[in-house]
N, C-alpha and C positions, 0 to 999 in steps of 0.2 A: 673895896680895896682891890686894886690889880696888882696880880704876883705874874712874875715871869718867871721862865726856865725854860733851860736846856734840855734836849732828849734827841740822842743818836745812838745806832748800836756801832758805829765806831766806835774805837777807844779814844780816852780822852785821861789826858796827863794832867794833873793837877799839881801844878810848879810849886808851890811855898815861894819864897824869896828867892831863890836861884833863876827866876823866871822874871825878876823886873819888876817895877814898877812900872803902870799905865792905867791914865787916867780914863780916856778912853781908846776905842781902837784905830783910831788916826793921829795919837797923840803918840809924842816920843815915847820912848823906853828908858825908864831909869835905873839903874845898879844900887839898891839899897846896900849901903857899905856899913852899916853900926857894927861897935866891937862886939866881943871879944876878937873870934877868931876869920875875919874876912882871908880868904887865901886864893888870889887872883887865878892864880894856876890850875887849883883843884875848882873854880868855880868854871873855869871854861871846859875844865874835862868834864864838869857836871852838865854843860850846856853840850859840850859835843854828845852826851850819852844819852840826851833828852831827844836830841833831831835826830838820833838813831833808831829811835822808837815807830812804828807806824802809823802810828796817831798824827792828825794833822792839827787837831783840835788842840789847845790848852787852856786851862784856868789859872788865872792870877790870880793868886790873894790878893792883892792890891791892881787892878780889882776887874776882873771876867774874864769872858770866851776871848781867844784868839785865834784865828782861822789862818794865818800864817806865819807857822812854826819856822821855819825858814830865815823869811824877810825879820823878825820879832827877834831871834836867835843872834842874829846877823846885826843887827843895830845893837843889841842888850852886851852883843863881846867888846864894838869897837866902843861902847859908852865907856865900857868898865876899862878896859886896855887906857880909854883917854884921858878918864879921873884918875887914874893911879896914875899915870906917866903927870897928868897936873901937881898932883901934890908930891912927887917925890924931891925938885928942889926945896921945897919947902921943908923935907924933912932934913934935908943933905944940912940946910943952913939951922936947923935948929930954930927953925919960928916958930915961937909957943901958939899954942893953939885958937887961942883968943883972938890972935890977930891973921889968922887964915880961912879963919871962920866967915866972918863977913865976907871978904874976899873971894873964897869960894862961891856961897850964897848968889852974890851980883853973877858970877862965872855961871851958874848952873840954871839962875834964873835967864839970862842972855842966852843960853841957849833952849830953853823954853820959847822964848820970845821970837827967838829966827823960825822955829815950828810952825808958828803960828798961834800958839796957846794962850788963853784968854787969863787976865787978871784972877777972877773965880777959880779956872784951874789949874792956875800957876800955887794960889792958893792949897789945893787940894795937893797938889804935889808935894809941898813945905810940911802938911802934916803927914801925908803917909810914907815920906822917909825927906826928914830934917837934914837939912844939909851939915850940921853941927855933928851928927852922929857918923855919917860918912867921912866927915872929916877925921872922925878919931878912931874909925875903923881902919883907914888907909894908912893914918900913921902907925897904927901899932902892927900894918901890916907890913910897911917897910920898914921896920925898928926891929920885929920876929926874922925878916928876910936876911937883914943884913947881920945878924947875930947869929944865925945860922951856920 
């Protein structure tokens, strides 16, 4: 059995969810959005407070090292900024959810696809954040915004 890992006396940030999803490290960055409480504002103050840090290093949960905090940071704001600016007509017209699901889906996979991202980890993408769940994370976060 071959095991790998990591070992630097830099510091090294380990994101949780607020750090994207990436398949691998030339793979895009994705904005896991599942409810409850996605909050587009406070998640890029989270991301400004992370490239604040001196650490160059970061670990995804979903899934490793990435060595450019910067460049990682910088795609993972304008993803998230572009899925919420997507689904807010949708919320404005009231389209039940079932039917922006699919929609999104092709939307999210299409943009995998201009990356360059293979079938298998377009795949890999689908399960470790469903586009169904993004989808009812962004509405309940512009339904919380505009109640507000």
């Amino acid at each position: 059995m071959t095991h790998s890992y990591f070992e630097t006396s830099a510091p090294v940030i380990f994101t949780g969810d607020v750090g994207g999803v990436r398949i691998g490290p030339d793979s895009p960055v994705m904005p896991p959005c599942p409810p409850p409480d996605i909050n587009v504002e406070d998640w890029l103050e989270s991301i400004a407070l992370l490239e604040s840090r001196t650490s160059d290093h970061l670990f995804l949960t979903h899934y490793g090292l990435i060595t450019d905090k910067k460049a990682h940071f910088a795609e993972l704001s304008a993803r998230l900024l572009e899925w919420a600016a997507w689904i807010k007509p949708h919320f404005d017209a009231n389209t039940p959810q079932p039917e922006i699901v699919p929609q999104f889906e092709v939307w999210v996979e299409q943009q995998l696809r201009s990356k360059g991202v293979n079938e298998a980890d377009i795949e890999r993408y689908n399960k470790a954040n469903p586009a169904y769940m993004s989808v009812a994370g962004l509405i309940r976060y512009w339904k919380k915004r505009t109640q507000s």
